[in-house]
N, C-alpha and C positions, 0 to 999 in steps of 0.2 A: 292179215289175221282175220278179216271177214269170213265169217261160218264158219270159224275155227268150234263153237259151237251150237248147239241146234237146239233153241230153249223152245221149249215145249208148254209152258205154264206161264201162267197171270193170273194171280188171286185178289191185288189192290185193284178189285173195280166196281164201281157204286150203281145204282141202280135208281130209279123215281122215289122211290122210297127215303134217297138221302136228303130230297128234298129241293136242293140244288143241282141234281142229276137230269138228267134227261132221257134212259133208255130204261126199259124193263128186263129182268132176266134173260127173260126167252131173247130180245134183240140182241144183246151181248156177247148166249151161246150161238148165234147164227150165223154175228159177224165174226166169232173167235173160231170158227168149222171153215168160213168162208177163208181166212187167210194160215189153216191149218195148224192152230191151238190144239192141242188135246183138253187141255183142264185151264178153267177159270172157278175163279173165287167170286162170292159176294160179300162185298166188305163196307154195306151201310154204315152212316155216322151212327152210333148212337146213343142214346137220347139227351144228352146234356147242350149237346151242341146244335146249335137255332135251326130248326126246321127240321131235323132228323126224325126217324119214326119211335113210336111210343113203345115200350120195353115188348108188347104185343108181335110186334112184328120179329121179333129176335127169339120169342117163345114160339111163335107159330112155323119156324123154318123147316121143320120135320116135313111139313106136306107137301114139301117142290120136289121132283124128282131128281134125283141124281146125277143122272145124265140126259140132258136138255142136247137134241139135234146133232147127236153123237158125240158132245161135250161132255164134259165129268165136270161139275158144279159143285165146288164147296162150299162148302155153307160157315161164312164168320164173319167177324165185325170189325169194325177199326174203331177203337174207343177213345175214350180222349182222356190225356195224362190230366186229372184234376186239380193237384196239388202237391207241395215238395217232399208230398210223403209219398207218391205216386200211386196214388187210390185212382182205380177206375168208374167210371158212369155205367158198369153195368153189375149184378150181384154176382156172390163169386158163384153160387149153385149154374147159374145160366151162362158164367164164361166156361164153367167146366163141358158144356152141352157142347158147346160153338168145335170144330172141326181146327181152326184157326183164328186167333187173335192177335188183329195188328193195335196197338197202342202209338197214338200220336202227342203230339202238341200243334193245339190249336187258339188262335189267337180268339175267338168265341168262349172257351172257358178255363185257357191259363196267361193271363193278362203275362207278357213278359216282363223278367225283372234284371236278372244277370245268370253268367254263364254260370257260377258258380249255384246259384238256384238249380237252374235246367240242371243241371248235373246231378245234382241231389236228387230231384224228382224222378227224373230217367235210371238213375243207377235204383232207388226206389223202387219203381213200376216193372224194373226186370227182375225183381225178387218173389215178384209173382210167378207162381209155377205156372198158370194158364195166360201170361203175357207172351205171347211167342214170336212176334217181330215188331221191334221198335221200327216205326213210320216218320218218313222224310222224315232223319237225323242231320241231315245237315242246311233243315230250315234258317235262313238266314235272322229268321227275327226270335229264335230261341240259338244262341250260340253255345257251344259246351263246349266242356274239354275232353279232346275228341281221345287219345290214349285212356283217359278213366273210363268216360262210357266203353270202349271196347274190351279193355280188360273186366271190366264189369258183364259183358257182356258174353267171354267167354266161360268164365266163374257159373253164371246162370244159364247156359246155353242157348243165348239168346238170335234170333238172326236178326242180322241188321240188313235194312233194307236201301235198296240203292235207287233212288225215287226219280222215274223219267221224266216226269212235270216240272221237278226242282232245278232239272236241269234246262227248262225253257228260259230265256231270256225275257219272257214276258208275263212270266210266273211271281207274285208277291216273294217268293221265297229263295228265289235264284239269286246267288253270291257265286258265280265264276263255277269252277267246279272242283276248287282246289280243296275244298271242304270235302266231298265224294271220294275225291283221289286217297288224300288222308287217309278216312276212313276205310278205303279199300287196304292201304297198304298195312294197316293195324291187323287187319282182320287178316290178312295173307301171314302177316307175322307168328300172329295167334292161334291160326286155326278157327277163326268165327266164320261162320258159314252166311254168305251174302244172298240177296232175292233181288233181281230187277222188280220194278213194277212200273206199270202206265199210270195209276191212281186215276184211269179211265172215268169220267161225268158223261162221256157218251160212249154208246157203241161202238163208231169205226174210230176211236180210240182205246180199244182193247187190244192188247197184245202190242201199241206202241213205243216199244225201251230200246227206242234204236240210241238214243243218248245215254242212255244205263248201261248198253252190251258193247257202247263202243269204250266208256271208262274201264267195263268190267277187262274189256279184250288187254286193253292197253296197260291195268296194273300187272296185267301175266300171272292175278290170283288161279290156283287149282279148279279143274274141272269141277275135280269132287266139291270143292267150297260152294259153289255155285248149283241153286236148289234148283233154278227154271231148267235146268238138262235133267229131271228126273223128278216127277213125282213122288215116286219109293224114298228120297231122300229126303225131300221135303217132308213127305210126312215120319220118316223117321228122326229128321230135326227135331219136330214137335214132340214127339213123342220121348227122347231123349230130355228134354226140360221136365217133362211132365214125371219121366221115371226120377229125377234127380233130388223130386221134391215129396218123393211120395212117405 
């Protein structure tokens, strides 16, 4: 089932700016032209979580061009689920600006407690119309209950993201992949539309979801569910949450 599809997009990948990143925009679009990306994302920490950049950098994203080295560059964040009522670290005026919003859990500013917590925060933070994809859900040190978040998830239109780092062996957050599978087979069930992502901190780490597209291949979820074969869909994902809540 290899190249059964042709993903064309990465939006979870961070830049110097996150602080713990190590490449700059421009390296990112160069390396993602060089191995045939059309469209990447910037998706810095921001600002609650230790070393991320200051609300500045999220307000300033208007002046980067659009398309960097014949890249298309969306411009959004990865925020961080704060608490079990799932408020984000950034205002709602400035998440409304952002292109795309991945919200996570991060062990920097949501101390883990229990699954039944995660749950409540998570199904929380997708009731936000400008949350647009829940970020590595199936972190091993925030566990949920993975049918609630998905049916929560289809309710708020939410995408759920299928996280290639989570899936390293040498990753803080990798539990097997039987958590992913899960979740993919909810989401097939339901109609929730899933995202590969690398969660890229370098360059020739962009556009890396060969551990994402091999689960993706293997649940045998719909082309259509799957946003990386289509921009137009991805961003009509997004835009589907955003009308649902207007």
């Amino acid at each position: 089932m290899e190249g059964f599809m042709e993903f064309v997009l990465d939006v979870h990948c961070h830049t110097v700016n996150s602080g713990h990143a190590y490449s700059t925009v421009t390296e990112n679009a160069i390396h993602a032209a060089s191995i045939g990306l059309q469209y990447i994302g910037i998706s810095d920490h921001a600002p609650a979580l230790g070393g991320a950049p200051h609300i500045y950098n999220f307000q300033n994203q208007w002046i980067l061009p659009d398309v960097i080295n014949g890249v298309r560059v969306f411009k959004g964040v990865e925020c961080n689920i704060m608490d079990e009522n799932g408020v984000l670290d950034l205002p709602e005026d400035l998440l409304a600006e952002m292109e795309f919003v991945i919200a996570s859990f991060h062990r920097g500013t949501f101390v883990p407690v229990d699954a039944a917590t995660h749950t409540r925060a998570a199904i929380a933070a997708m009731e936000n119309r400008d949350m647009h994809i829940w970020g590595h859900p199936a972190d091993a040190n925030f566990p949920v209950d993975i049918p609630a978040v998905v049916a929560a998830a289809a309710r708020t239109h939410t995408i759920i993201e299928i996280n290639n780092q989570t899936l390293n062996p040498d990753s803080y957050r990798f539990k097997g992949s039987q958590n992913q599978m899960e979740l993919l087979k909810h989401c097939k069930e339901l109609g929730v539309p899933v995202l590969a992502s690398s969660d890229a901190h370098y360059s020739t780490y962009v556009g890396e979801i060969s551990r994402a597209k091999e689960l993706i291949l293997k649940s045998e979820i719909s082309e259509e569910l799957v946003l990386n074969t289509s921009a137009e869909r991805f961003l009509a994902a997004i835009e589907k949450k955003r009308g649902l809540y207007k």
